[in-house]
LOVO-736951 format. One record per residue: residue number from 1; y, z, x of N, C-alpha, C in turn. Coordinates in Angstrom, 2 decimals. Layout:
% LOVO-736951
+-----+---------+---------+---------+---------+---------+---------+---------+---------+---------+
| pos |    n.py |    n.pz |    n.px |   ca.py |   ca.pz |   ca.px |    c.py |    c.pz |    c.px |
+-----+---------+---------+---------+---------+---------+---------+---------+---------+---------+
| NUM |       Y |       Z |       X |       Y |       Z |       X |       Y |       Z |       X |
...
+-----+---------+---------+---------+---------+---------+---------+---------+---------+---------+
//
This chain:
% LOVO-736951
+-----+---------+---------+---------+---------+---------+---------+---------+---------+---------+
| pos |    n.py |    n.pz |    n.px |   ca.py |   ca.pz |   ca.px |    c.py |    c.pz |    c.px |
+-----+---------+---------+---------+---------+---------+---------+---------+---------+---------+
|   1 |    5.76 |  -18.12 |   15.46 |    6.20 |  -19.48 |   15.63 |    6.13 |  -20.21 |   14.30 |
|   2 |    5.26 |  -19.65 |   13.58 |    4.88 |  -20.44 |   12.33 |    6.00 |  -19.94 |   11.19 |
|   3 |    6.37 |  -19.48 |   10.88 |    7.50 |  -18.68 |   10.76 |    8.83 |  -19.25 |   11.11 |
|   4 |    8.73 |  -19.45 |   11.93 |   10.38 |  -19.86 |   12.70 |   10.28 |  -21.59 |   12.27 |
|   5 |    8.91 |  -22.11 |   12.24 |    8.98 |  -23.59 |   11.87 |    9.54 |  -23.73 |   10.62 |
|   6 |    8.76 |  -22.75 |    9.26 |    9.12 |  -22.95 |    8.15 |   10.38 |  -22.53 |    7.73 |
|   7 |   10.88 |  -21.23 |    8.29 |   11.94 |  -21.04 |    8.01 |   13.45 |  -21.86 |    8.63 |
|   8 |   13.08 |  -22.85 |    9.40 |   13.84 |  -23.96 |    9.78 |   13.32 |  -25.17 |    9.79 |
|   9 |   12.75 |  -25.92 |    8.26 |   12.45 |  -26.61 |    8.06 |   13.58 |  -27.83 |    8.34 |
|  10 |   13.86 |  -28.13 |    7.36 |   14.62 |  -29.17 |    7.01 |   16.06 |  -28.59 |    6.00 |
|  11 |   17.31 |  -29.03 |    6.81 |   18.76 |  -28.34 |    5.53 |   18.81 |  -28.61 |    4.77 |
|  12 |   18.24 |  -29.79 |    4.11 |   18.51 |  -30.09 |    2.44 |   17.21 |  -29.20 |    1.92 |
|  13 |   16.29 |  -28.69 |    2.25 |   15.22 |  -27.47 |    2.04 |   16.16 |  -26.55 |    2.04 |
|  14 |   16.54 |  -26.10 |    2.94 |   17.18 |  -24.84 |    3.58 |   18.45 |  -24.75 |    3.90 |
|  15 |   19.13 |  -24.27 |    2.93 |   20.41 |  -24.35 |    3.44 |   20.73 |  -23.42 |    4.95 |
|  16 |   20.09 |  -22.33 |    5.24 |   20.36 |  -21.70 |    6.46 |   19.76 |  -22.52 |    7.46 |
|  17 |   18.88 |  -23.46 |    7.27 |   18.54 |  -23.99 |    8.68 |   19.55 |  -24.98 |    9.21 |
|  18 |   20.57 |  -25.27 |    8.78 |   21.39 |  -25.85 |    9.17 |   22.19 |  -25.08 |   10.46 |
|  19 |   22.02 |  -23.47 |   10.17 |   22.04 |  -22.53 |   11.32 |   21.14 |  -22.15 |   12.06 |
|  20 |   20.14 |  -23.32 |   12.57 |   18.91 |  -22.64 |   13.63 |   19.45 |  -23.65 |   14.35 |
|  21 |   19.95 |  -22.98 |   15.48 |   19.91 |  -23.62 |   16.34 |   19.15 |  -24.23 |   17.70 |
|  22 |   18.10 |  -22.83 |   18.00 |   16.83 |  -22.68 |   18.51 |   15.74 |  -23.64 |   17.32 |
|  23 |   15.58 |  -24.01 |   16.41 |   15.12 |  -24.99 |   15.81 |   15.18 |  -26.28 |   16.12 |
|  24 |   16.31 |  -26.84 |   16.10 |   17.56 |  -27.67 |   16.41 |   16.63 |  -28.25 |   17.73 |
|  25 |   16.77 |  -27.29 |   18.32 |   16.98 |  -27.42 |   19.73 |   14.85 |  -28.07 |   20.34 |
|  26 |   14.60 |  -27.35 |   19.81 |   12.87 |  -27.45 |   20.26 |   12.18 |  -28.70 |   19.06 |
|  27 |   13.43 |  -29.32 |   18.24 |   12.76 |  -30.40 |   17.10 |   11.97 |  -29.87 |   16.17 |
|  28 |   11.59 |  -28.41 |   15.89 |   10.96 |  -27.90 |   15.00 |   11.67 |  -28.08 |   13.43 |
|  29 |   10.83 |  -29.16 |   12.90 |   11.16 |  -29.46 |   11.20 |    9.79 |  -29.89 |   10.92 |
|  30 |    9.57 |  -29.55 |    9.64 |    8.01 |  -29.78 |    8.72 |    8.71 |  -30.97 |    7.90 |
|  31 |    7.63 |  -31.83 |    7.71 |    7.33 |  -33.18 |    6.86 |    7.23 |  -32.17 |    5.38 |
|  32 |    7.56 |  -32.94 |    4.93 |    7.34 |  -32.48 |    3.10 |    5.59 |  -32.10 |    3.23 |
|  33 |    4.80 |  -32.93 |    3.63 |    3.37 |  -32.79 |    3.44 |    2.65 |  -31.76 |    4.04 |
|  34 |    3.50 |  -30.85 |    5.07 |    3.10 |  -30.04 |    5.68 |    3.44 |  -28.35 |    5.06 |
|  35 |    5.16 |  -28.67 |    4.80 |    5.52 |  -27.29 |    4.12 |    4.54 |  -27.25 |    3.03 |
|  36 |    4.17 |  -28.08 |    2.04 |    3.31 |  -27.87 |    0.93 |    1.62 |  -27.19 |    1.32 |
|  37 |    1.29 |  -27.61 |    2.51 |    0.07 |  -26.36 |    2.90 |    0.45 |  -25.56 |    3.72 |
|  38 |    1.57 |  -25.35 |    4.22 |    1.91 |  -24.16 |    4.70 |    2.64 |  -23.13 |    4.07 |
|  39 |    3.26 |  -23.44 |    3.11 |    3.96 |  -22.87 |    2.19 |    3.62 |  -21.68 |    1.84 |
|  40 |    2.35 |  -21.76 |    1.32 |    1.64 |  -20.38 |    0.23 |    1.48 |  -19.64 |    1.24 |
|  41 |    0.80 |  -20.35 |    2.85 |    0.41 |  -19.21 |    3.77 |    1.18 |  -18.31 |    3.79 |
|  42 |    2.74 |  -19.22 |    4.64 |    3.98 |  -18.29 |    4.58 |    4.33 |  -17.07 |    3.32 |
|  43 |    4.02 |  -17.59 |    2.14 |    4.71 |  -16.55 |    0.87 |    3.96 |  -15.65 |    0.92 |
|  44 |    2.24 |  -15.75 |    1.53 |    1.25 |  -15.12 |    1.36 |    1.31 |  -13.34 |    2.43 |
|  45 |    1.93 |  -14.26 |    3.44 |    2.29 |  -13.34 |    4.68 |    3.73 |  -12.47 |    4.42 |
|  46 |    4.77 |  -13.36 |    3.78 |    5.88 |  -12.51 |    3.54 |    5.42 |  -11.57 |    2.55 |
|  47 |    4.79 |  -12.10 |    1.62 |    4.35 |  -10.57 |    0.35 |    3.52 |   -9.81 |    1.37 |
|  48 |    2.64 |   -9.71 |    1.89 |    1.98 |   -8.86 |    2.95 |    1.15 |   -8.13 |    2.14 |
|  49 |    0.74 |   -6.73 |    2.58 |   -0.39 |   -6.29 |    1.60 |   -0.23 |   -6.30 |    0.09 |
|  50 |   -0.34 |   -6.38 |   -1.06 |    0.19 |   -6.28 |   -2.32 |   -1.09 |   -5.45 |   -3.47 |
|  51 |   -1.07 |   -5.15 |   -4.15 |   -2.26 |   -3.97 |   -4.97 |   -2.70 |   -5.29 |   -5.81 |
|  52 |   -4.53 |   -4.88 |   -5.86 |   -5.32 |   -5.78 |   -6.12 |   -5.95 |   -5.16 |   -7.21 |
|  53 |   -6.35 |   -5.83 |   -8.56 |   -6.84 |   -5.45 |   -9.68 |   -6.05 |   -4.70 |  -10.70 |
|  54 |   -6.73 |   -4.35 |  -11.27 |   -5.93 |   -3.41 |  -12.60 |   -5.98 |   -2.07 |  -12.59 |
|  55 |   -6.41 |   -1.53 |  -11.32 |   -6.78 |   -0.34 |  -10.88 |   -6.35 |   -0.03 |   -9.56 |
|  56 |   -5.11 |   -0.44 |   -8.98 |   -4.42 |   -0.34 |   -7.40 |   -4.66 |    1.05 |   -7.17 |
|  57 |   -3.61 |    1.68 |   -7.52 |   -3.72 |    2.83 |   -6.83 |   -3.13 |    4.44 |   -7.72 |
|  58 |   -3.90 |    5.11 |   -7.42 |   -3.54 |    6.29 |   -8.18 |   -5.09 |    7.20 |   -8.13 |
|  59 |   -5.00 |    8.43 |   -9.00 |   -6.01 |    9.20 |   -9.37 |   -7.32 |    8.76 |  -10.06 |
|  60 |   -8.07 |    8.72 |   -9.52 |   -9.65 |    8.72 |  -10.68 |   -9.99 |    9.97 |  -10.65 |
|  61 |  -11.02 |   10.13 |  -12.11 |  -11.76 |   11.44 |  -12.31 |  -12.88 |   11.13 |  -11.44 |
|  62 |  -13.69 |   12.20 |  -10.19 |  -14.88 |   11.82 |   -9.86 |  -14.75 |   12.41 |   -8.07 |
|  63 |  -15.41 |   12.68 |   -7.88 |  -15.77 |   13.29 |   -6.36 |  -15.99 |   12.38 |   -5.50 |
|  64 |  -16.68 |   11.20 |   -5.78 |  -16.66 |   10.50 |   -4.00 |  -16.71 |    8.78 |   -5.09 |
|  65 |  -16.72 |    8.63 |   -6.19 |  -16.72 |    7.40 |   -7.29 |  -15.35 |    7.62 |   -8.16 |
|  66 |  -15.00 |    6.41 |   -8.31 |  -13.67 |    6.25 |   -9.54 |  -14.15 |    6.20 |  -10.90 |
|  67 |  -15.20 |    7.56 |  -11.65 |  -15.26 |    7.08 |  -12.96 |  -14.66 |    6.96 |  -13.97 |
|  68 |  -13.21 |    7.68 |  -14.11 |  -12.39 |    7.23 |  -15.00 |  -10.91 |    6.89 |  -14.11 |
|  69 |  -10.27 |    5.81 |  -13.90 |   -8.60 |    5.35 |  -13.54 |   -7.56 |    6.31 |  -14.40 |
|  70 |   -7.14 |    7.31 |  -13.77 |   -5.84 |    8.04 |  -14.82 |   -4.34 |    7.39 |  -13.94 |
|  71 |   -4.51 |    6.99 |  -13.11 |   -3.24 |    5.80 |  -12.67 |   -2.35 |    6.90 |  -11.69 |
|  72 |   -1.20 |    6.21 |  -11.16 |   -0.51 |    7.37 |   -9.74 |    0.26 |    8.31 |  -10.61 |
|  73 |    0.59 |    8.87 |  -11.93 |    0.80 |    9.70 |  -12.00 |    0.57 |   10.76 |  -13.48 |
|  74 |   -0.99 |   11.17 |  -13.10 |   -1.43 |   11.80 |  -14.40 |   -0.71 |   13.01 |  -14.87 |
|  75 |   -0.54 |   13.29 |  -14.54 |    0.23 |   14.88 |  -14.45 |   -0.68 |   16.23 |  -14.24 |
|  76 |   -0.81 |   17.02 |  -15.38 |   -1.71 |   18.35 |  -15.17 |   -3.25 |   17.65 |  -15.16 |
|  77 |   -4.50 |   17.59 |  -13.96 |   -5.81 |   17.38 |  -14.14 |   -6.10 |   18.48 |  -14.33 |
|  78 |   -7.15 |   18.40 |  -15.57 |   -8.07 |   19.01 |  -16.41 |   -8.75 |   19.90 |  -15.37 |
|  79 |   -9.98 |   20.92 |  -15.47 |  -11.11 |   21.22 |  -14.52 |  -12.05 |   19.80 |  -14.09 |
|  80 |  -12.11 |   19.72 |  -12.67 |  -12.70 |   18.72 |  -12.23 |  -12.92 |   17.98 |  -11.25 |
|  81 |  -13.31 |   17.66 |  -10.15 |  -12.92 |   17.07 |   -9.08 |  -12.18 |   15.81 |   -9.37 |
|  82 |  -11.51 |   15.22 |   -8.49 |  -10.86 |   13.56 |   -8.79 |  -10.73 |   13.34 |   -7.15 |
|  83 |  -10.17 |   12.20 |   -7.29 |   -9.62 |   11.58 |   -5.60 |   -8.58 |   10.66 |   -5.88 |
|  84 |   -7.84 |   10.34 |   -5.16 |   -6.80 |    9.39 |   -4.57 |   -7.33 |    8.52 |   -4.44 |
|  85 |   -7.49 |    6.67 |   -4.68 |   -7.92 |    5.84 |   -4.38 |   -7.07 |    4.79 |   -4.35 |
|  86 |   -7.24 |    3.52 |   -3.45 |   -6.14 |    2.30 |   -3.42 |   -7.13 |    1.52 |   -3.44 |
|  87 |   -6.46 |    0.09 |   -3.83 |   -7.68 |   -1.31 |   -3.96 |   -6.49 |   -2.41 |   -3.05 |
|  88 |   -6.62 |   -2.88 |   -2.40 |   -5.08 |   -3.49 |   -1.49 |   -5.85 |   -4.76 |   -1.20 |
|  89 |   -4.63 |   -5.86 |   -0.92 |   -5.20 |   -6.89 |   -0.76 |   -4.19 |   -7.72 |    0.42 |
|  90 |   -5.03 |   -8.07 |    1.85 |   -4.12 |   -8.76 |    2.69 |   -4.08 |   -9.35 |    3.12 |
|  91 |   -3.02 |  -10.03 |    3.66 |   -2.64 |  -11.67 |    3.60 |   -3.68 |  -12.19 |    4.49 |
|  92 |   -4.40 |  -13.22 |    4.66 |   -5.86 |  -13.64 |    5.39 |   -5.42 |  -14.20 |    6.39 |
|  93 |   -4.48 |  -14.06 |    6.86 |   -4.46 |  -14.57 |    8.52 |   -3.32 |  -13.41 |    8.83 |
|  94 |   -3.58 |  -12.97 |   10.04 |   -3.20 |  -11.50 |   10.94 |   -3.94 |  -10.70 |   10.70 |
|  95 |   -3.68 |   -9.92 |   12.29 |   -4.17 |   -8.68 |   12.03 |   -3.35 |   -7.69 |   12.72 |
|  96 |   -3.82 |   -6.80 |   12.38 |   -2.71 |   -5.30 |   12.12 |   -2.17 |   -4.99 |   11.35 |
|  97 |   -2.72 |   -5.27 |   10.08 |   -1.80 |   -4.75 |    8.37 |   -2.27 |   -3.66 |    8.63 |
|  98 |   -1.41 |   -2.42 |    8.03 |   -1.85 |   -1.09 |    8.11 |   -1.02 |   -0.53 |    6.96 |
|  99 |   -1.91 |    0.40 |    6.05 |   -1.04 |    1.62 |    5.22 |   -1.21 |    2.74 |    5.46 |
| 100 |    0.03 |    3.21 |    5.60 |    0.36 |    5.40 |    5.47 |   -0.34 |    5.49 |    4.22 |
| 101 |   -1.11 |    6.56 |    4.11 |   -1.15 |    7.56 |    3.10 |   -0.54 |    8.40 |    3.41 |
| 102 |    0.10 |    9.54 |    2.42 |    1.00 |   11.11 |    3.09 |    1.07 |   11.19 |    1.63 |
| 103 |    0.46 |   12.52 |    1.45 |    0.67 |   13.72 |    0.62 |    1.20 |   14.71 |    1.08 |
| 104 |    1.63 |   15.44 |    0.10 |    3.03 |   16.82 |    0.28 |    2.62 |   17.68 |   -0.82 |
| 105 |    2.22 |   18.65 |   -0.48 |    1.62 |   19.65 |   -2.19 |    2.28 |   20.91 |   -1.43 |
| 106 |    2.83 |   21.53 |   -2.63 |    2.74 |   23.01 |   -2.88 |    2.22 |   23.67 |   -3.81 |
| 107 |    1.80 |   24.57 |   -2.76 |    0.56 |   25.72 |   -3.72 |    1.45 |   27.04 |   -3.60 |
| 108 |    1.36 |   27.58 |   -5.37 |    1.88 |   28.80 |   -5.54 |    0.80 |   29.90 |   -5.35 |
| 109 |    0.41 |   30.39 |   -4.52 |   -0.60 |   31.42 |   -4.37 |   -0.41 |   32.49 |   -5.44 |
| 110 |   -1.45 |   33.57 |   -5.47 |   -1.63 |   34.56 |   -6.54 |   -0.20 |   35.87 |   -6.58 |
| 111 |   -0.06 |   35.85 |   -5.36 |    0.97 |   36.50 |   -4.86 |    2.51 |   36.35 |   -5.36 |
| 112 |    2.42 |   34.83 |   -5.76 |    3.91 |   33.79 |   -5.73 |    4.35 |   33.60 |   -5.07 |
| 113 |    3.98 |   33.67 |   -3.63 |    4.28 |   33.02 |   -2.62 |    4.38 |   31.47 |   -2.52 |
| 114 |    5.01 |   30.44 |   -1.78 |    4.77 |   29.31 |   -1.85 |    4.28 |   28.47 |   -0.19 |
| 115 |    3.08 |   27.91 |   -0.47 |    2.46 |   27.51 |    0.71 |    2.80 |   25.45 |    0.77 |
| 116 |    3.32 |   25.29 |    1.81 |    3.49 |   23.74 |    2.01 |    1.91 |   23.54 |    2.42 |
| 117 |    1.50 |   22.11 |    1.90 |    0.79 |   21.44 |    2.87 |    1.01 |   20.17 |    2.67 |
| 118 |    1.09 |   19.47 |    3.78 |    1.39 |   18.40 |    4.07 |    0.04 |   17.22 |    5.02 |
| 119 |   -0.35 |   15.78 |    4.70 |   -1.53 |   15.17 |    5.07 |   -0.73 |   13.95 |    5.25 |
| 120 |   -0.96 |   13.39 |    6.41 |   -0.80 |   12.02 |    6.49 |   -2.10 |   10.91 |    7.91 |
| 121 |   -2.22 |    9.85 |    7.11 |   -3.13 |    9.08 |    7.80 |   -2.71 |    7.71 |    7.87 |
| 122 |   -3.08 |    6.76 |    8.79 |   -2.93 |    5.10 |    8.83 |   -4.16 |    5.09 |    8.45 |
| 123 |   -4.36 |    3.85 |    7.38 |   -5.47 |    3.28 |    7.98 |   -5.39 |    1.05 |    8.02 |
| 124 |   -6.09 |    0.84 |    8.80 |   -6.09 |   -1.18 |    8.96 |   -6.79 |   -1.17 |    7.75 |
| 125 |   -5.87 |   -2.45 |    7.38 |   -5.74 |   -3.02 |    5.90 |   -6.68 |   -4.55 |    6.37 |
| 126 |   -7.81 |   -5.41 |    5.42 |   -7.69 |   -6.70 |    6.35 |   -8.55 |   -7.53 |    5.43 |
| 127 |   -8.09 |   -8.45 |    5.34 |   -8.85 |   -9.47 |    4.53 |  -10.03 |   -9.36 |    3.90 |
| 128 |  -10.11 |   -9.55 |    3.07 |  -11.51 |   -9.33 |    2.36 |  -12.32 |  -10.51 |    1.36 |
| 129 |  -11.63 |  -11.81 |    1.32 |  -11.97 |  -12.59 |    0.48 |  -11.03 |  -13.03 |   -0.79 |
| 130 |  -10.81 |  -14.18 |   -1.19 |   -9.89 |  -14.51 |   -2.32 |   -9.85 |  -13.66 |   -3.38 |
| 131 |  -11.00 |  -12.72 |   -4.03 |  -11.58 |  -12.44 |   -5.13 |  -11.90 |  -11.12 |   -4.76 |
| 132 |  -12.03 |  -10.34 |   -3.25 |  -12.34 |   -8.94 |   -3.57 |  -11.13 |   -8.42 |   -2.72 |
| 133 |  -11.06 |   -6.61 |   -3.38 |   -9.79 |   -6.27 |   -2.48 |  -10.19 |   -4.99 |   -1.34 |
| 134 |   -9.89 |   -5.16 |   -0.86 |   -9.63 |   -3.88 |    0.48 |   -9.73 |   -2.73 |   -0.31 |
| 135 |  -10.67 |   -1.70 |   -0.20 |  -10.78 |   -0.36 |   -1.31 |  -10.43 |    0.87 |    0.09 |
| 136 |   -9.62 |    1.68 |   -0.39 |   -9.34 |    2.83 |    0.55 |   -9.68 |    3.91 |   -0.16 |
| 137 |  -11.21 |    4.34 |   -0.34 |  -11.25 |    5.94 |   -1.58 |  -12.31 |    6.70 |   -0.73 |
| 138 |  -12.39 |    7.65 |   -0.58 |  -11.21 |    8.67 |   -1.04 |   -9.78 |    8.95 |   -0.26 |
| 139 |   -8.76 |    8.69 |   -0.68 |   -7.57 |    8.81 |    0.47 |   -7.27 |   10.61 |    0.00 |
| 140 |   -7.52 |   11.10 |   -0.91 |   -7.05 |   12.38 |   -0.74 |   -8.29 |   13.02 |   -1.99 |
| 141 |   -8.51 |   13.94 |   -1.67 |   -9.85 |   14.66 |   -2.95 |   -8.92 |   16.22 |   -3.11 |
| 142 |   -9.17 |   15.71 |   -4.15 |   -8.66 |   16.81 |   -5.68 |   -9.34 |   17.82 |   -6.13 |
| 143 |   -9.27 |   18.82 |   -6.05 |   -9.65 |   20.40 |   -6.93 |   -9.09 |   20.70 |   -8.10 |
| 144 |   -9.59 |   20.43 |   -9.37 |   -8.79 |   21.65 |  -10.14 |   -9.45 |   21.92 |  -11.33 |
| 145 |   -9.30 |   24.00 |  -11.05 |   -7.96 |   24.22 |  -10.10 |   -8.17 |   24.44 |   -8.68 |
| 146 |   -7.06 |   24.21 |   -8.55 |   -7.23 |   24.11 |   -7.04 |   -7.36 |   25.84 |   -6.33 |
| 147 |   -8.11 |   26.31 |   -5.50 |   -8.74 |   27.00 |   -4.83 |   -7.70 |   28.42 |   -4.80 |
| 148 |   -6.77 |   27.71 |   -3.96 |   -5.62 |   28.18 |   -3.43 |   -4.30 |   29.25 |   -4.24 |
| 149 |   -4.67 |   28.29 |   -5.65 |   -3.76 |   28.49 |   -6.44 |   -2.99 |   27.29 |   -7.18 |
| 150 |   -1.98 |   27.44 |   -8.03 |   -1.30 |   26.33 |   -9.04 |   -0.49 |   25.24 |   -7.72 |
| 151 |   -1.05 |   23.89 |   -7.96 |   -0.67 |   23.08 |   -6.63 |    0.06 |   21.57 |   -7.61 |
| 152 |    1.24 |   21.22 |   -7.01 |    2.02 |   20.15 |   -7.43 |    1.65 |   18.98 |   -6.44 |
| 153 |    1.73 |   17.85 |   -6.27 |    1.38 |   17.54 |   -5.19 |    2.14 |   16.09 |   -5.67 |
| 154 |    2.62 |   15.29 |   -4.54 |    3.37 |   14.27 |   -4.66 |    2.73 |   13.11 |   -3.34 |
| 155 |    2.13 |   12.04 |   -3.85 |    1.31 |   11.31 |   -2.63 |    2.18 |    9.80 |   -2.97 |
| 156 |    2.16 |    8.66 |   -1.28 |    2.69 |    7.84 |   -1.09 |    1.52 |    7.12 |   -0.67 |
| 157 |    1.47 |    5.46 |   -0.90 |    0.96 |    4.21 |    0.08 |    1.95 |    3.82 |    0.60 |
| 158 |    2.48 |    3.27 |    2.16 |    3.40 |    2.64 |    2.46 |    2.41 |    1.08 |    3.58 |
| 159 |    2.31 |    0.27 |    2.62 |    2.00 |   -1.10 |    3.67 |    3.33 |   -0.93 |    4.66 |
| 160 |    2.54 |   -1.95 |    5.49 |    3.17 |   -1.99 |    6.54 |    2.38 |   -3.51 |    7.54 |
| 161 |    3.66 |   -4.40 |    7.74 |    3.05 |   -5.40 |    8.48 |    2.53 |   -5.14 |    9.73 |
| 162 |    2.13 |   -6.21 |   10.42 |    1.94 |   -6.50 |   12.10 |    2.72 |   -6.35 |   12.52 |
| 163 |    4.27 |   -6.39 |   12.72 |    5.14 |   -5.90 |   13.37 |    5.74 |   -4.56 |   13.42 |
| 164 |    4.95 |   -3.85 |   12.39 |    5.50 |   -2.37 |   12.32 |    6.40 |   -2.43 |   11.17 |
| 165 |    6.84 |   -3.40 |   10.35 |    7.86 |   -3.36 |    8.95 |    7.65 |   -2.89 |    8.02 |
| 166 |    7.82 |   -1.73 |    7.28 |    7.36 |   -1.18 |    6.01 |    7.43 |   -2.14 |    4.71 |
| 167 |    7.01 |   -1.84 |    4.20 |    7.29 |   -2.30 |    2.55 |    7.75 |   -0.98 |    1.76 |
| 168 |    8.14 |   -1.38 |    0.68 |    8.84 |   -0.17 |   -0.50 |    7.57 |    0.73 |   -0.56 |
| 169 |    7.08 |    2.07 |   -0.64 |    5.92 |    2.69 |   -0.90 |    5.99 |    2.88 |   -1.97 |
| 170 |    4.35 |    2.97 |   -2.47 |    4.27 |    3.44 |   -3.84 |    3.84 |    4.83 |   -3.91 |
| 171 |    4.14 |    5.08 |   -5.24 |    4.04 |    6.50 |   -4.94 |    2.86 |    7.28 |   -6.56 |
| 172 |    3.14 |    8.61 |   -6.45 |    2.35 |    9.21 |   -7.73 |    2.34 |   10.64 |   -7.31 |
| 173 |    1.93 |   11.49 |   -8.42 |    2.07 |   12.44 |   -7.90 |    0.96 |   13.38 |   -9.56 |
| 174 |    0.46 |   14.70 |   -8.90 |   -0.38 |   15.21 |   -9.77 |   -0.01 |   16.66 |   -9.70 |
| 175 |   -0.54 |   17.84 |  -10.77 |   -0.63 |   19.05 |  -10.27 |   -2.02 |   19.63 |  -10.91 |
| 176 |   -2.05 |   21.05 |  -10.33 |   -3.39 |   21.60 |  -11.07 |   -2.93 |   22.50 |  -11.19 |
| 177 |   -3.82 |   23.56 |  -12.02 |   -3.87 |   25.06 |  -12.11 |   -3.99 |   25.98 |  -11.24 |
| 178 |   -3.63 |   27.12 |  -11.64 |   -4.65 |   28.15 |  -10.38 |   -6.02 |   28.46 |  -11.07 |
| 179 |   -6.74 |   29.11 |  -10.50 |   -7.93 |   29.37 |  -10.92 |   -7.82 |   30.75 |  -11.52 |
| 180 |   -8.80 |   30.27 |  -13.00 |   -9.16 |   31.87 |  -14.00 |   -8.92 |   32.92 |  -13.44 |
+-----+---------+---------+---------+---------+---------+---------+---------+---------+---------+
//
């Protein structure tokens, strides 16, 4: 509803609200003094989850801690454990923000065979304060080399509102070695 008010404010605001007619109709228009504190809510909710800090999302070096940020797409990791980590930040009123994680790796076994594996998870995204962000780590943990054999691997975040609407996903992607 809050939504449908602002976005059919007033037509010299809005040139499309001159086409609400369900607006029109129920007297729904905001006073200048009102769009101005409702405003940010609204922009706050249309951006929806958005990456928080200087460290959103991508690879760290480290097993269950981010001690070094190599960002979503390092390329060959060294020997070492690492993880997948996100820092997300969402809009403070609703609930049901949610992001996909989904990774897609192939592993070339010793053989040269090629093995798919494929991971995907939701998890609720949700307010956390002006100043701190929503941390999702470990979303995927890293071997390398990896066990299996030489592994490419290509991983996504996809926010996603309360209504089920995606946003653009971000993406990254890593590989490892096979082992000595």
């Amino acid at each position: 509803m809050l939504t449908l008010i602002l976005a059919c404010s007033t037509p010299a605001d809005c040139p499309a609200c001159a086409e609400c007619p369900a607006c029109e109709e129920a007297g729904l228009t905001l006073e200048t003094w009102e769009e101005g504190l409702l405003g940010p809510v609204v922009e706050e909710l249309r951006a929806g989850i958005v990456p928080h800090g200087d460290q959103p999302f991508g690879v760290c070096r480290g097993a269950t801690a981010c001690d070094e940020y190599l960002g979503p797409d390092p390329g060959a990791l060294p020997v070492g454990d690492y993880l997948v980590r996100a820092e997300l930040k969402a809009p403070a009123i609703g609930e049901g923000w949610t992001a996909e994680f989904a990774v897609s790796c192939t592993t070339t076994r010793s053989n040269g065979e090629p093995a798919e594996h494929d991971h995907a998870r939701s998890y609720e995204v949700k307010y956390t304060g002006a100043t701190h962000g929503y941390r999702l780590q470990p979303l995927w943990k890293i071997q390398s080399p990896h066990p299996s054999g030489a592994r490419d691997c290509t991983f996504s975040l996809t926010p996603s509102r309360p209504d089920g609407q995606a946003a653009e996903p971000w993406t990254g992607s890593y590989s490892t070695p096979a082992p000595s």
